[in-house]
N, C-alpha and C positions, 0 to 999 in steps of 0.2 A: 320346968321346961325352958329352954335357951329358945328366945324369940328374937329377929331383930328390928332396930328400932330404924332402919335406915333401907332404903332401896339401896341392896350394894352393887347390883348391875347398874343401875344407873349414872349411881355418885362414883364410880370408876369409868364410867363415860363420859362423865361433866372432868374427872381429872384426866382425861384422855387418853383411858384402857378402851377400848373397845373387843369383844368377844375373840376379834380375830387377831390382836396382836396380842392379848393373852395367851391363845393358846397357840401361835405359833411361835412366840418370842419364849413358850415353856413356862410364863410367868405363875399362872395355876393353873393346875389338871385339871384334865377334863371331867373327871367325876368329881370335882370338887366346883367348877362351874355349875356342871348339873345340880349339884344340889342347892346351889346360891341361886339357881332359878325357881328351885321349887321351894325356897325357902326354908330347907331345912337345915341343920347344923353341921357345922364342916368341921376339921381337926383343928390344932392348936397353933401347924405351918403353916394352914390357909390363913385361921386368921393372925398370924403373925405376920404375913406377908400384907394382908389386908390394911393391918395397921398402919405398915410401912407406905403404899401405896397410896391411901387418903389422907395420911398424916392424920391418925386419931387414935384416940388409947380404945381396947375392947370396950369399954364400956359408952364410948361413943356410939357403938354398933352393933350389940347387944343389951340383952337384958334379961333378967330370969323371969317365967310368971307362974306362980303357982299352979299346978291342974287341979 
């Protein structure tokens, strides 16, 4: 199971994405915000975009945990 190891709403808020210039600048969808809120896992361009945006590799922001 893909968990992540970082608040990514937040720490896009400390890099100064906040909710509404994401989504009106198109930067991530909105069902790919949805689910960074409910914590669940998003595709491979969210988090390739993600990377880009906090300057960190996946594994920065992920992480796998056994069920």
């Amino acid at each position: 199971m893909i968990a992540y190891k970082i608040d990514v709403i937040e720490s896009l808020k400390e890099a100064g994405y906040n909710s509404t210039k994401i989504l009106k600048d198109n930067i991530i969808g909105q069902s790919a915000m949805q689910k960074l809120r409910k914590g669940e896992p998003v595709g491979i361009k969210t988090l390739d975009k993600l990377c880009e945006l906090l300057d960190m590799q996946p594994g920065n922001i992920i992480k796998y945990i056994e069920k």
